[in-house]
N, C-alpha and C positions, 0 to 999 in steps of 0.2 A: 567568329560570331556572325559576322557578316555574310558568308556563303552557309552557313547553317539555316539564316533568316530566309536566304534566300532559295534556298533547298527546299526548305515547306513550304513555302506559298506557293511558288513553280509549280512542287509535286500538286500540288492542290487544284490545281486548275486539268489534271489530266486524269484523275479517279475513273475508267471506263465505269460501263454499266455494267453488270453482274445477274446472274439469274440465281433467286435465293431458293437450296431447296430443303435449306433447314427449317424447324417450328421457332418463329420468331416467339421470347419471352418476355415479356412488360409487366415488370411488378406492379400495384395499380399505384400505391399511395406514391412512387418515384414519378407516376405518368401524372396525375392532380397534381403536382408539385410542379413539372415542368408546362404542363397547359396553361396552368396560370401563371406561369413569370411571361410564359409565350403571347398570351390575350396581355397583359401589364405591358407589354412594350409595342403590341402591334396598336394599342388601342392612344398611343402617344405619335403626333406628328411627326416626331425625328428624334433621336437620343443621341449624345452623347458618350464617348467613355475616354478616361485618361486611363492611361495603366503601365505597367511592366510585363516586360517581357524579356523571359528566362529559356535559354536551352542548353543543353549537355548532350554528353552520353554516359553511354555505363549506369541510366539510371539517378545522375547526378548534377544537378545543374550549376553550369557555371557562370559568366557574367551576366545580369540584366541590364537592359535598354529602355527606355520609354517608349512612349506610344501612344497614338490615337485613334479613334476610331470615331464614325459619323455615320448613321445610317438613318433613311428614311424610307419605310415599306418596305419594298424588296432592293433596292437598290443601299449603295455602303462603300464608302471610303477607309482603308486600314493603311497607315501610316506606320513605320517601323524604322530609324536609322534612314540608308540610303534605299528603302523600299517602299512603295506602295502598292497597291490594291485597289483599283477601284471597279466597283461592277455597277452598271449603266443600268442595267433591266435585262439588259441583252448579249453584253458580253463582258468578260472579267480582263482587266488590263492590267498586268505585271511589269512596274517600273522599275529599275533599277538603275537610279543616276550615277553608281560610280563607275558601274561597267557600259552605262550608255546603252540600253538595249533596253525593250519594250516586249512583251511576251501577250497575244493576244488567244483569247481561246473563250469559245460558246460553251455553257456547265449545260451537262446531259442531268436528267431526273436522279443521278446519284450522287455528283460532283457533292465533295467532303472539302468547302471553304475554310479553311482555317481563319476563325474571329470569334470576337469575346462571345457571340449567340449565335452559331452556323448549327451548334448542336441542337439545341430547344426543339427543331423543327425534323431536320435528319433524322433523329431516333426512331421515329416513328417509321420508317418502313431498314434502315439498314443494322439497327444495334438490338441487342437484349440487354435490358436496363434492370437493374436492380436497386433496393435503397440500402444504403450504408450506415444508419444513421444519424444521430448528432455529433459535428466537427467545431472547434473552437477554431476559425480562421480571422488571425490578426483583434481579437478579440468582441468576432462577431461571434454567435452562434448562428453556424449553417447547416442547411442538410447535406449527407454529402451523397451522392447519385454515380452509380458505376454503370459507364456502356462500354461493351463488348459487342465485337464487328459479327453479325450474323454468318457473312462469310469471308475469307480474308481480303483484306487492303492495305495491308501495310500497318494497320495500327491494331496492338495490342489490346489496349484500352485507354478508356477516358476518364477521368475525374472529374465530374462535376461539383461545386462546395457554393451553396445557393441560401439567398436570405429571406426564408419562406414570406416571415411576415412581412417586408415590406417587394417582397414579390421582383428579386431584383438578382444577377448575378453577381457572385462574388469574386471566383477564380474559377481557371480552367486546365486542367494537365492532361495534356497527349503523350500520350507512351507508346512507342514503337516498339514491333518486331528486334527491330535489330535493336535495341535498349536506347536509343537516341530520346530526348524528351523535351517536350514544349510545353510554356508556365506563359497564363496568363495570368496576373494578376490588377484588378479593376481597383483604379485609385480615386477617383472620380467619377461622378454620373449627374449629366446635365440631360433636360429631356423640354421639345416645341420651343425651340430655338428658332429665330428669324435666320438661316441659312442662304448663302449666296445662290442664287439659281446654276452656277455652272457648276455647283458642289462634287457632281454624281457624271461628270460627264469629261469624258479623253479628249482632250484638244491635240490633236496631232501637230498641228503649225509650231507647237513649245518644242516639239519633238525631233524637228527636221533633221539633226545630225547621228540621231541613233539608231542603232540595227534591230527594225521589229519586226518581231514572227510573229506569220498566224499558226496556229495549230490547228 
């Protein structure tokens, strides 16, 4: 579970650019759906999210983990087990305390962040998006939003399962190529919260003893 965790978020940070020369498709009423959960979160100080988080393979997920996540503007803290995430404005920091090693790397205009809302805003130049309809998730009613990779990246496709009317996500499923799959699931959502000022920011001094690469 643990090197699976740490497989996606790694891969995540090194998505090259790509030159698209297919006809991107955007169904409209899946594109209004995701603009405004996008405006609903940009238009709040900082959010919140608790959640699960599930991976497999074969299309099957096996055990879940907790999780957090903190983001405010474009920067964001993703907490998972023995991993974190944290992206500054400027660069993304891949921690991993059991292996002791720190992964640094700047996102180019394509990088694919694996977090509960990396998608909301990515679709709009790398997937073709469809609407799925109405999904019963955990006994909300969601929309459910499919993207597919305009051109290859390693992911299959996406699952989005969204709570139109209070404009908020619900869960998230990435599905690989090779059938591997990653499950968010949002158990929790807090939002303009008094946050500590170094929330968003790598303190290296905590770090002294571990092997970090830049990429």
């Amino acid at each position: 579970m643990k090197n699976i965790i740490s497989k996606i978020l790694v891969s995540s940070l090194i998505v090259g650019a790509v030159g698209f020369t297919n006809a991107q498709k955007i169904d409209a009423k899946a594109k209004k759906i995701l603009d405004d959960i996008t405006a609903n979160y940009k238009s709040k100080k900082n959010s919140y999210f608790k959640f699960s988080f599930g991976s497999g393979t074969n299309e099957q997920v096996g055990k879940t983990e907790p999780g957090i996540y903190y983001s405010a503007g474009d920067k964001y803290k993703l907490k998972i087990m023995e991993t974190e995430q944290i992206f500054d404005g400027n660069k993304i920091y891949n921690i991993n305390t059991e292996d002791m090693e720190v992964t640094v790397a700047k996102p180019n205009g394509s990088s694919s962040m694996f977090s509960p809302i990396n998608y909301l805003t990515s679709y709009r130049n790398d997937y073709n998006v469809t609407y799925g309809g109405k999904k019963s998730v955990n006994g909300v009613n969601t929309d459910l939003i499919k993207l597919t990779p305009v051109k290859s990246n390693g992911i299959k496709y996406v699952y989005l399962f969204v709570d139109s009317a209070k404009k908020q996500m619900i869960k998230l499923e990435q599905h690989g190529n090779n059938k591997d799959v990653a499950v968010i699931a949002i158990k929790e959502y807090k939002e303009n919260q008094d946050l500590d000022a170094g929330m968003f920011v790598f303190d290296k001094s905590k770090y002294k003893n571990y092997l970090i690469t830049e990429l």
